[in-house]
One Martini backbone bead per residue (centre of mass of N, CA, C, O) as a GRO file, in nm:
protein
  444
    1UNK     BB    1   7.352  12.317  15.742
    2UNK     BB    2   7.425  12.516  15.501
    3UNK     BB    3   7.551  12.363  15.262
    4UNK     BB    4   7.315  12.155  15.240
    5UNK     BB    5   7.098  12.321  15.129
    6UNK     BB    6   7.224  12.242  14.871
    7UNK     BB    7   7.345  11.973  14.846
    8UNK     BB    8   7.146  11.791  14.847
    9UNK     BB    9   6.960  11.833  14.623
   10UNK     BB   10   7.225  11.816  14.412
   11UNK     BB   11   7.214  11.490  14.449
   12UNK     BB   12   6.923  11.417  14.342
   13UNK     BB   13   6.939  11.574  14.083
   14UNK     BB   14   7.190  11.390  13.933
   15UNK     BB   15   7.079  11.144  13.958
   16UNK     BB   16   6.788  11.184  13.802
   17UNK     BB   17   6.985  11.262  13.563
   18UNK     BB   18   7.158  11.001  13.545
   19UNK     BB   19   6.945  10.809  13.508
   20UNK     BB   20   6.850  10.956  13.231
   21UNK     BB   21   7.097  10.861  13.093
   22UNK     BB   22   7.145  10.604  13.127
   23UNK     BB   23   6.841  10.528  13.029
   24UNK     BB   24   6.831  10.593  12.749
   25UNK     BB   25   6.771  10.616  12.369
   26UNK     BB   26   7.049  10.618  12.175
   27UNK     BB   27   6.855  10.551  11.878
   28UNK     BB   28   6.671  10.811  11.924
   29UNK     BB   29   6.544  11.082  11.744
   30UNK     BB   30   6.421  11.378  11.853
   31UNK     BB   31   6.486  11.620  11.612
   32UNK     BB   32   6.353  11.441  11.399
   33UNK     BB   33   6.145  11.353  11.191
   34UNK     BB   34   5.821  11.340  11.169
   35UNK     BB   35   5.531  11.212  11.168
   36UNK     BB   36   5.277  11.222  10.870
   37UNK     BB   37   4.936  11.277  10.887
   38UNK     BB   38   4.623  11.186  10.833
   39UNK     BB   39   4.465  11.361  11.062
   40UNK     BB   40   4.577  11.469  11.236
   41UNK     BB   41   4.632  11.668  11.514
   42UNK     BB   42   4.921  11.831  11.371
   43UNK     BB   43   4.789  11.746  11.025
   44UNK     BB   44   4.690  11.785  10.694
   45UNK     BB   45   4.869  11.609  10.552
   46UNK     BB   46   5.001  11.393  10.386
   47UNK     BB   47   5.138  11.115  10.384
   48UNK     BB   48   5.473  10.935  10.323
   49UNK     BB   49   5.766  10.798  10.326
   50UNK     BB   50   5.961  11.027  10.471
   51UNK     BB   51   5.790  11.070  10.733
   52UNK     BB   52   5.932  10.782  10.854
   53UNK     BB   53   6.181  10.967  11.072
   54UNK     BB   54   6.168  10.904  11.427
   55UNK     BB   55   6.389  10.697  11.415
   56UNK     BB   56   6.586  10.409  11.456
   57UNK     BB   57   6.476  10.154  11.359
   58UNK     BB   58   6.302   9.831  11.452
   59UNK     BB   59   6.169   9.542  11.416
   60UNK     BB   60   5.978   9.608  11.670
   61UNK     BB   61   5.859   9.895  11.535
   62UNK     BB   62   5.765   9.839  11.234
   63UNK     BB   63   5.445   9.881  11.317
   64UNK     BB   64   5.431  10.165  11.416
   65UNK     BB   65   5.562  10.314  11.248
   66UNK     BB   66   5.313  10.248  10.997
   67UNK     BB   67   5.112  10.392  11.166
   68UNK     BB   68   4.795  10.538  11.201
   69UNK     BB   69   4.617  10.773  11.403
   70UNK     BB   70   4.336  10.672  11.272
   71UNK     BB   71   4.359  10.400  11.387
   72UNK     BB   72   4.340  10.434  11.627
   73UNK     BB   73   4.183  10.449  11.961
   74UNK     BB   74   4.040  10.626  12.157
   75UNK     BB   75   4.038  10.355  12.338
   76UNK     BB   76   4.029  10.179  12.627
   77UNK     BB   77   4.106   9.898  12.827
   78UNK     BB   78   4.040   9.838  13.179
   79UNK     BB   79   4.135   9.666  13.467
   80UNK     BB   80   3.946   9.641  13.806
   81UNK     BB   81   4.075   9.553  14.106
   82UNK     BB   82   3.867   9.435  14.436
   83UNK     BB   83   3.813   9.202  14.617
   84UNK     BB   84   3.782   9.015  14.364
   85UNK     BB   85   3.676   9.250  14.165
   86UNK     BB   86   3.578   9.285  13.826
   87UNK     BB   87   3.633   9.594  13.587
   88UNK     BB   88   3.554   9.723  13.313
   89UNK     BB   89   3.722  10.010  13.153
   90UNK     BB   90   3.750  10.289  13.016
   91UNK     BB   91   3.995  10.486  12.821
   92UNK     BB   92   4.243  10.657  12.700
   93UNK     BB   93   4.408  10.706  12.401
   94UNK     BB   94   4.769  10.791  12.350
   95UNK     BB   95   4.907  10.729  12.108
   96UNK     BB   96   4.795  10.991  11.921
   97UNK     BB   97   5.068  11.160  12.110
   98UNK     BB   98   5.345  11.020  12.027
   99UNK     BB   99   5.477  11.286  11.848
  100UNK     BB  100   5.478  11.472  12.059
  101UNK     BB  101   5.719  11.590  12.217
  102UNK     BB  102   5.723  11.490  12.499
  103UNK     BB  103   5.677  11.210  12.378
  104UNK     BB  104   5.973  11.198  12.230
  105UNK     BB  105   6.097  11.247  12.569
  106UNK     BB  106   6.037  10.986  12.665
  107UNK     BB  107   6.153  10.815  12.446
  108UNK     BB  108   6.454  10.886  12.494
  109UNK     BB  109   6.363  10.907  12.816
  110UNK     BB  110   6.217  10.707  13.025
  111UNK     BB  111   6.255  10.765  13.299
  112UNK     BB  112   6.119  11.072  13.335
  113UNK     BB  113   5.893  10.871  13.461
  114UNK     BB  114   6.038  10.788  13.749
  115UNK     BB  115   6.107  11.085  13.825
  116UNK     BB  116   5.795  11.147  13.873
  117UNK     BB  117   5.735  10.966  14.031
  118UNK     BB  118   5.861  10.995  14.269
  119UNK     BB  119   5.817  11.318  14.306
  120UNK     BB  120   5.478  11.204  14.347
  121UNK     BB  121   5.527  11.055  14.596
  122UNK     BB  122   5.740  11.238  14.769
  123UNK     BB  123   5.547  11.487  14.789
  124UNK     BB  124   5.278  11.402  14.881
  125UNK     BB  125   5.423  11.288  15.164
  126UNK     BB  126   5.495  11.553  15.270
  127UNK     BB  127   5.284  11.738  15.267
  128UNK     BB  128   5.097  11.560  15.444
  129UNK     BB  129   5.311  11.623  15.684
  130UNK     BB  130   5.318  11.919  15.691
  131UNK     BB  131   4.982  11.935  15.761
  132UNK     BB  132   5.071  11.842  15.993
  133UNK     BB  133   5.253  12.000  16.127
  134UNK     BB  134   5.093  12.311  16.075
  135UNK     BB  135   4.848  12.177  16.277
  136UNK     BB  136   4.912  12.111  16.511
  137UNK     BB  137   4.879  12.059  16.831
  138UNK     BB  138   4.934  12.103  17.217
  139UNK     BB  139   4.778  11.761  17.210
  140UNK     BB  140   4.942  11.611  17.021
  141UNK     BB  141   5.220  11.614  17.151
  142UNK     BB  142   5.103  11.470  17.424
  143UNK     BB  143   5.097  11.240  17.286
  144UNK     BB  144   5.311  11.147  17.161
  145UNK     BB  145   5.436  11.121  17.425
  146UNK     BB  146   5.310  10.869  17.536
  147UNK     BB  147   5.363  10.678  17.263
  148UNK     BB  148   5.643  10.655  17.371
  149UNK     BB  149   5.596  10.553  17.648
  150UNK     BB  150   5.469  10.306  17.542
  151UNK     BB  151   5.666  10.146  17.394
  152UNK     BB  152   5.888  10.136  17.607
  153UNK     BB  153   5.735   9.938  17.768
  154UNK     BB  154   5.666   9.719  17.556
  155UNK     BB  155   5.966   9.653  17.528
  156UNK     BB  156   6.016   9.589  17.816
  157UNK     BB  157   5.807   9.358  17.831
  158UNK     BB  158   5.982   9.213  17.569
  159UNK     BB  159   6.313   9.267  17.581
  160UNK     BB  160   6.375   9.530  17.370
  161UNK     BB  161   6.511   9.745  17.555
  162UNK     BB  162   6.822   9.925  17.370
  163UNK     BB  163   6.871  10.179  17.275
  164UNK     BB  164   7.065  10.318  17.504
  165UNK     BB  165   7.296  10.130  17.475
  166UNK     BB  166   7.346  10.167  17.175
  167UNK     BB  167   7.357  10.501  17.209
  168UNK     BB  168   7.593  10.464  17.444
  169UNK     BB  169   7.821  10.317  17.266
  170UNK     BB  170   7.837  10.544  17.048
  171UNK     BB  171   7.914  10.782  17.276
  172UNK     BB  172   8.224  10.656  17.321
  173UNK     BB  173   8.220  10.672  16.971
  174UNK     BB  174   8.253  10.964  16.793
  175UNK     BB  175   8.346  10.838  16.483
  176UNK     BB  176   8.070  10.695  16.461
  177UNK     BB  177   7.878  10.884  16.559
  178UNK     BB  178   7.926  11.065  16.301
  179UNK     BB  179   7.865  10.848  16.062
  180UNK     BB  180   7.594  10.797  16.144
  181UNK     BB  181   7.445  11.055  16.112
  182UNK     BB  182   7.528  11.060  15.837
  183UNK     BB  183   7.353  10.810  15.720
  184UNK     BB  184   7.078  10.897  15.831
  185UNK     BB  185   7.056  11.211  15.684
  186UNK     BB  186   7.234  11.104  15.383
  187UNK     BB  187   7.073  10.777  15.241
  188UNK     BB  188   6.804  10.747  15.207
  189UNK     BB  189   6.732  10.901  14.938
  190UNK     BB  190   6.979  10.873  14.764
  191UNK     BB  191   6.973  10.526  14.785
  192UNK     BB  192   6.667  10.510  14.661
  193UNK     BB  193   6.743  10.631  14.382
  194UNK     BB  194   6.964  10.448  14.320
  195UNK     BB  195   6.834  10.216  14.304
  196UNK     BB  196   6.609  10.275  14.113
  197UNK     BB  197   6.800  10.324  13.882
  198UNK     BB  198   6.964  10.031  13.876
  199UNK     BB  199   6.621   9.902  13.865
  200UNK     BB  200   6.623   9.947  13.550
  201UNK     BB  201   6.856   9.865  13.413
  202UNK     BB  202   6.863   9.553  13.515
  203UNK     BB  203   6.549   9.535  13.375
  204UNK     BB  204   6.528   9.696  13.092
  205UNK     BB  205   6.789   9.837  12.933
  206UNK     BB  206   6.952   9.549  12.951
  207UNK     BB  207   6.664   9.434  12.770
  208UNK     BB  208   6.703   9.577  12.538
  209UNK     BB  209   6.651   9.476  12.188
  210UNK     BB  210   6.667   9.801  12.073
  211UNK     BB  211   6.977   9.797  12.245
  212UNK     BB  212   7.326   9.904  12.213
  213UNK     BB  213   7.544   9.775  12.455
  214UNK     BB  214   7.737   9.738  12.665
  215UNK     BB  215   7.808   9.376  12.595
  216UNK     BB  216   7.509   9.431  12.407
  217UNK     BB  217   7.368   9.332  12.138
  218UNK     BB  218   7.175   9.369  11.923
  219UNK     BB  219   6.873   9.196  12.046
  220UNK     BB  220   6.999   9.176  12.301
  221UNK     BB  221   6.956   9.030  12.698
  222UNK     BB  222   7.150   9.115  12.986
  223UNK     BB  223   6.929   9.117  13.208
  224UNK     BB  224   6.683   9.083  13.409
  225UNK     BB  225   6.426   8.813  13.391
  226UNK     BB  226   6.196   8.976  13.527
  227UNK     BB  227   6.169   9.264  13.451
  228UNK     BB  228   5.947   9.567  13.452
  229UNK     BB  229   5.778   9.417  13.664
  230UNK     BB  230   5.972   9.451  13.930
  231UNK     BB  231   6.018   9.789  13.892
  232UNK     BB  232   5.713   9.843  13.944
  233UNK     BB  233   5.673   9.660  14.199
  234UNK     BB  234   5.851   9.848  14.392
  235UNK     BB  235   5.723  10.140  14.305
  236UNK     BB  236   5.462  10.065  14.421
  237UNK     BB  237   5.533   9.995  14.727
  238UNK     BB  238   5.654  10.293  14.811
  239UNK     BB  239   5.368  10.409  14.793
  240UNK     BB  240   5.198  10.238  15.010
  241UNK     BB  241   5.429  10.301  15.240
  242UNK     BB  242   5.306  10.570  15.252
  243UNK     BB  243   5.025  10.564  15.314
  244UNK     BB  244   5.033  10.419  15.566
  245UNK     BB  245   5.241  10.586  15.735
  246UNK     BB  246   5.018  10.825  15.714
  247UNK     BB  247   4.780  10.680  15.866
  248UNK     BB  248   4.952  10.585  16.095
  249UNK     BB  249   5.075  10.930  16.192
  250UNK     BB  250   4.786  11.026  16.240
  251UNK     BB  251   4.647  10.832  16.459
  252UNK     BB  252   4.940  10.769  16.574
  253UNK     BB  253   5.128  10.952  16.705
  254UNK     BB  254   5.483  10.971  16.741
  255UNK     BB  255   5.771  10.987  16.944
  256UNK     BB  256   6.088  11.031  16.917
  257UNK     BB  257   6.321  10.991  17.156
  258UNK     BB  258   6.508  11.259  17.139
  259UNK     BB  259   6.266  11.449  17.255
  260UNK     BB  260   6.215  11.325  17.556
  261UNK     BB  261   6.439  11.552  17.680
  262UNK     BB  262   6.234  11.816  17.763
  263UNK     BB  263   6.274  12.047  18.007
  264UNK     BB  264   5.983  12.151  17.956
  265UNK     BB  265   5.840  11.935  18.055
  266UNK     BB  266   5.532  11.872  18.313
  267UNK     BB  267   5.570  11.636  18.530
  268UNK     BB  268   5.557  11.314  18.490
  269UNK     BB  269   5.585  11.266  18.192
  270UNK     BB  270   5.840  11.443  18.173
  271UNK     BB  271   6.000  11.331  18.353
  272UNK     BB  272   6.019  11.018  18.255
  273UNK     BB  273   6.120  11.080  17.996
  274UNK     BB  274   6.414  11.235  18.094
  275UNK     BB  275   6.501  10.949  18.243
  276UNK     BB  276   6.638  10.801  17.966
  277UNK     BB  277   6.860  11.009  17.836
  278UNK     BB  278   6.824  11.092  17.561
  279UNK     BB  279   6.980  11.194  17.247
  280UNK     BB  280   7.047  11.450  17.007
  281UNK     BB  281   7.301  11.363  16.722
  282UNK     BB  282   7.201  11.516  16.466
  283UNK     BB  283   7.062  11.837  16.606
  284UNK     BB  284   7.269  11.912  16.701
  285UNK     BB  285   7.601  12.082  16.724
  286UNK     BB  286   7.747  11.804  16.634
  287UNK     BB  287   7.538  11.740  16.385
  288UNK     BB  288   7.416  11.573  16.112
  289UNK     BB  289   7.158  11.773  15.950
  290UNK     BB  290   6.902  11.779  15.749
  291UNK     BB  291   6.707  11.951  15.500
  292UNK     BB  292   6.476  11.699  15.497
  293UNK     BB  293   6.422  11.748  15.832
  294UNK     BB  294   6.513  12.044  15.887
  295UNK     BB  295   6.185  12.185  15.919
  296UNK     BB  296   5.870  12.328  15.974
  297UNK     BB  297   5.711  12.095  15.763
  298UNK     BB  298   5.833  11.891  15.983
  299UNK     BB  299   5.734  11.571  16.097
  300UNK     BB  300   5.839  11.500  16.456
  301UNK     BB  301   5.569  11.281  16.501
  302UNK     BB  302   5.645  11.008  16.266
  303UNK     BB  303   5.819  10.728  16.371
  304UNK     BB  304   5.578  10.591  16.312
  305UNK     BB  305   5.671  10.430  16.101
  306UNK     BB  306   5.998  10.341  15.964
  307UNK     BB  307   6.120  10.405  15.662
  308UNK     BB  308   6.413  10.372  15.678
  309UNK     BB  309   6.326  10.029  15.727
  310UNK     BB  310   6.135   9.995  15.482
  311UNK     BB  311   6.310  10.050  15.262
  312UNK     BB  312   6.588   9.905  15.358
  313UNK     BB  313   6.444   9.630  15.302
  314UNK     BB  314   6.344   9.627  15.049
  315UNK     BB  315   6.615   9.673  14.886
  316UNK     BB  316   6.732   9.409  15.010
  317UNK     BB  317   6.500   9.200  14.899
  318UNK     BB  318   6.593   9.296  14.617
  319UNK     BB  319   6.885   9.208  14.581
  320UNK     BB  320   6.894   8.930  14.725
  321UNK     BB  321   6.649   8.812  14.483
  322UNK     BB  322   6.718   8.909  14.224
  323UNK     BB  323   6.724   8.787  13.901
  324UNK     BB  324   6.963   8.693  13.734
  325UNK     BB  325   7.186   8.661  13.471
  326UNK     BB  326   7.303   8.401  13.367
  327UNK     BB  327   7.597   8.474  13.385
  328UNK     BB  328   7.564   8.515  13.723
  329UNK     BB  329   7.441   8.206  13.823
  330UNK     BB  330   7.684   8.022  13.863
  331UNK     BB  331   7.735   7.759  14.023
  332UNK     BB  332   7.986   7.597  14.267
  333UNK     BB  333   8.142   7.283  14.400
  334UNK     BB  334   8.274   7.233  14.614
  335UNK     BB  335   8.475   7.004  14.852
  336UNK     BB  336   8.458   6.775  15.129
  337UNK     BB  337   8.450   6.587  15.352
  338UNK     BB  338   8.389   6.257  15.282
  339UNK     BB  339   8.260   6.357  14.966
  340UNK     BB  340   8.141   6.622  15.030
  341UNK     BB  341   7.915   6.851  14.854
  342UNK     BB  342   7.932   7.245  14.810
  343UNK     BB  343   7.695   7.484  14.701
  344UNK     BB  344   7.753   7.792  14.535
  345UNK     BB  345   7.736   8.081  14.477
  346UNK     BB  346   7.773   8.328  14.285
  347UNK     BB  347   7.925   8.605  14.321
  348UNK     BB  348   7.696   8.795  14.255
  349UNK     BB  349   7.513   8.667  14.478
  350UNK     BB  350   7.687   8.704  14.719
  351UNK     BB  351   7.654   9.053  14.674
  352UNK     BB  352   7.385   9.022  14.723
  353UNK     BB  353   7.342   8.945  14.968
  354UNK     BB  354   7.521   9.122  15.158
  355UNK     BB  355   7.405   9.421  15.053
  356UNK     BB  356   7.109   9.326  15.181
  357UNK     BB  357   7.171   9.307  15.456
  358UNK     BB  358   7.345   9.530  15.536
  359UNK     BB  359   7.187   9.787  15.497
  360UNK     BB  360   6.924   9.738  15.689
  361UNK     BB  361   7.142   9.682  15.953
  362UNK     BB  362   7.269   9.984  15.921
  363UNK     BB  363   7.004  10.147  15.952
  364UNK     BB  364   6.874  10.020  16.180
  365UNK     BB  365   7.156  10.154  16.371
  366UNK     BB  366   7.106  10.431  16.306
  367UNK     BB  367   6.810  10.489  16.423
  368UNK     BB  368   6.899  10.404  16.730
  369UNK     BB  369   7.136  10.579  16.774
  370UNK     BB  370   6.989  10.847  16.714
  371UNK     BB  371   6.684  10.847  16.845
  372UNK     BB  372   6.496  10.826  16.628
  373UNK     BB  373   6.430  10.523  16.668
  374UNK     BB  374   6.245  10.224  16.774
  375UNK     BB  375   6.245   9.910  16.730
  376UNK     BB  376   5.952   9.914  16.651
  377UNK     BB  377   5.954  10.109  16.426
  378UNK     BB  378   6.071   9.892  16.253
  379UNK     BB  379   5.858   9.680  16.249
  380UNK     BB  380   5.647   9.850  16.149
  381UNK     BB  381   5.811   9.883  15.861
  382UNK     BB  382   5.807   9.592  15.813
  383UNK     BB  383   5.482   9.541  15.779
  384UNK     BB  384   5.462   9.774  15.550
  385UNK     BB  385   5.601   9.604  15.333
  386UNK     BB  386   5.475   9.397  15.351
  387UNK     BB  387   5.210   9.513  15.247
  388UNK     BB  388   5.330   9.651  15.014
  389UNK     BB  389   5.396   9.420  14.834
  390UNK     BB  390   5.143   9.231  14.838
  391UNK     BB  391   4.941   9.527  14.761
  392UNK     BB  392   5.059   9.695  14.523
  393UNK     BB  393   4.819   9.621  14.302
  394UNK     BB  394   4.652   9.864  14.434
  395UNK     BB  395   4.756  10.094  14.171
  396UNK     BB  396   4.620  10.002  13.905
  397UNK     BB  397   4.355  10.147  13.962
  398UNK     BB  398   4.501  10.421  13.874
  399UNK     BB  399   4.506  10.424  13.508
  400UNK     BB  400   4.293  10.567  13.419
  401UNK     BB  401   4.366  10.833  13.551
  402UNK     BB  402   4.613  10.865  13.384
  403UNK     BB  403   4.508  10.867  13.148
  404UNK     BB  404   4.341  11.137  13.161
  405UNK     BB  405   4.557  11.316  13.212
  406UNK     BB  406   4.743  11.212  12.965
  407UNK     BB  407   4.552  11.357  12.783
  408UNK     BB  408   4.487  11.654  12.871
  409UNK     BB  409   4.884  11.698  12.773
  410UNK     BB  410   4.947  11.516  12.538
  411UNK     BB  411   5.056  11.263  12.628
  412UNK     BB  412   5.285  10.921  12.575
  413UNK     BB  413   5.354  10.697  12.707
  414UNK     BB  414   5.588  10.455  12.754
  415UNK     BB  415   5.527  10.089  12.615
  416UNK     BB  416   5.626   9.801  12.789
  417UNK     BB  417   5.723   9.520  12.590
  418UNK     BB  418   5.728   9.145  12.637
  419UNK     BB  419   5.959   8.915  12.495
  420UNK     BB  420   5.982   8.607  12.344
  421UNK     BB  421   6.095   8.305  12.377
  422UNK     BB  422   6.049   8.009  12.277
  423UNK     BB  423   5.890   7.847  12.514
  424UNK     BB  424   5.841   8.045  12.675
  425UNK     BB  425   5.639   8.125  13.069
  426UNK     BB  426   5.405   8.366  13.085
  427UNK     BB  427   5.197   8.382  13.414
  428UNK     BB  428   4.899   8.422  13.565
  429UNK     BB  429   4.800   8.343  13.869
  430UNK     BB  430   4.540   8.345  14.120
  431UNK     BB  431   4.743   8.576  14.253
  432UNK     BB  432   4.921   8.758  14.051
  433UNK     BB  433   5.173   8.624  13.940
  434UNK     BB  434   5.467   8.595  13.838
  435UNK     BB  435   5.659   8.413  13.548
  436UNK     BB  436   5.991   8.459  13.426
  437UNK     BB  437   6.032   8.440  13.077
  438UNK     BB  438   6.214   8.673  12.934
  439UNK     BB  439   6.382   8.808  12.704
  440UNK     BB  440   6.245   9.130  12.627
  441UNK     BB  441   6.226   9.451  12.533
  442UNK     BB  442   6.005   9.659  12.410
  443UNK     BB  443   5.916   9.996  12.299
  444UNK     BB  444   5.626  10.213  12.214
   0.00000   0.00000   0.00000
């Protein structure tokens, strides 16, 4: 790995503080005056009129800016849903800790709550992997490779099993073969994380209406109509993305290709495994081989199903289908023979099709040259995808919980409130889907 084991960590540092600042609150003064409350948590001297200086006030907060905190109720509540059973249940209420430093570095930079969710999606999925690596046993092994040899099977069945050839053809041509391995493990994450700075900025930052922005004034929105529910549904999908692919490779590990040529494994299995002689050409002396898959920690029997075409799945059917701003989805006219005319989609919708169709087929390439994942391994990471796409709100059942949390460290999360022009129509159909009409965002 060598220097790769700096500068990988030191790339995801970069962009997660660089999309914290690109999506700061240019407006909010973090280190200006604070509100002071009669009883409030942090102070008992009276409220004054200048007390009320904690950022540059704008139309949508002017009713917060002059809340007292003993005003709010310590109380919420939450509605938790499970198989169309609905229950209201109380949480704490943190608005009253949101003069409290921590809670006015959140409100100055939104993003590192997204950093943090980042954070403690993929270490916990990390972890959960590393506890099947360090506690394995060479019973397990032996099965992962069985299941890889089904897999196998199954594809010759289906007259799907390409690997090989396709492996073969780049192993051809060693200057793609050397660039492939270099996407494979060094694209998957930092991908990842730019995709979601991009979509935070395009449905949220550029939607805020008390944030004059490059080519945005003040109290205008031009990011995407679908606004910050599209952000938080895409960002619980990659979560459950995560639950599911570990209880399928907990309960059924699968070997990766790359591994079935082990010249030391005896018997009949060893034997048909090294005979379709596929190569490892990330983790070999002339690959390259990523810090975040080499190491003692990382599970190489979690194959099934392939995170890296269900993630970039999911970015795909994300740039493909988001919802543009007004002024760039206006399609044009073409004119063809015989007085028919057709229909183009706008340049910026076009770069969505693009960019959507390519990334996840340029992946699906990628872990299949590299004999890191069989075909199945994809298809299964596409239907962990759609299962997390359409149940990611049974996520939402755990605000109760971060409630709670939080309140603990005496935190207030910042809440994205969506503003409306007369006449839009926003609201949920009887299976939980939104329709967007939103002009903007103001945050609380």
């Amino acid at each position: 790995m060598g220097a790769g084991a700096f500068i990988e960590p030191l790339v995801v540092i970069t962009l997660l503080f660089g999309g914290t600042y690109v999506n700061r609150n240019s407006e909010y003064r973090l280190l200006g005056r604070r509100r002071i409350y009669q009883n409030s948590p942090r102070s008992s001297s009276p409220a004054s009129s200048s007390s009320f200086d904690s950022g540059r006030s704008s139309p949508s907060s002017s009713a917060s800016l002059l809340a007292n905190v003993d005003d709010e109720p310590k109380w919420r509540k939450r509605e938790i849903k499970i198989l169309g059973l609905r229950k209201e249940v109380i949480s704490p209420n943190t608005r009253r800790f949101q003069d409290y430093f921590l809670s006015r570095l959140l409100k100055k930079f939104p993003f590192l709550v997204e950093a943090w969710y980042w954070a403690l999606i993929y270490w916990v999925y990390q972890l959960g992997r590393a506890f099947s690596a360090v506690t394995m046993v060479e019973g397990t092994v032996n099965v992962a490779r069985r299941h890889a040899l089904q897999v196998i099977h199954l594809e010759q069945h289906l007259h799907i099993f390409y690997e090989l050839s396709v492996q073969n053809w780049f192993l051809q041509h060693p200057f793609l073969m050397h660039w492939t391995n270099r996407i494979y493990s060094f694209i998957h994450i930092p991908g990842t994380i730019l995709f979601l700075v991009w979509l935070f900025y395009y449905t949220t930052t550029r939607n805020r209406l008390d944030l004059p922005l490059h080519n945005k004034p003040l109290g205008e929105a031009d990011g995407s109509p679908a606004g910050p529910k599209l952000y938080a549904a895409r960002r619980r999908t990659m979560a459950v993305c995560n639950l599911i692919a570990f209880i399928v490779f907990t309960l059924w590990p699968c070997m990766p290709p790359r591994l079935l040529s082990d010249a030391n494994v005896p018997g009949a299995v060893g034997k048909e495994a090294r005979s379709y002689g596929f190569v490892d050409t990330v983790h070999g002396a002339e690959g390259e081989s990523s810090v975040w898959t080499q190491n003692k920690f990382c599970n190489q029997y979690a194959a099934m199903p392939s995170l890296h075409f269900g993630y970039s799945l999911l970015i795909g059917l994300t740039v493909m289908s988001i919802p543009l701003a007004p002024q760039h989805r206006r399609s044009r006219s073409v004119p063809l023979t015989m007085g028919l005319r057709m229909r183009v989609p706008s340049a910026r919708r076009l770069l969505c099709i693009t960019l959507g169709v390519a990334y996840p087929a340029v992946i699906l390439v990628a872990i299949v040259a590299t004999a890191n994942h069989f075909i199945l391994d994809a298809v299964a990471g596409a239907m962990v995808c759609g299962l997390a796409w359409t149940g990611n709100r049974v996520l939402l059942n755990l605000l109760p919980l971060e409630d709670y949390f939080l309140w603990c460290v005496r935190i207030h999360k910042p809440e994205r409130r969506v503003a409306f022009a007369e006449g839009d129509d926003w609201a949920e159909d009887r299976y939980g889907r939104e329709r967007y009409g939103a002009k903007g965002v103001v945050v609380d």
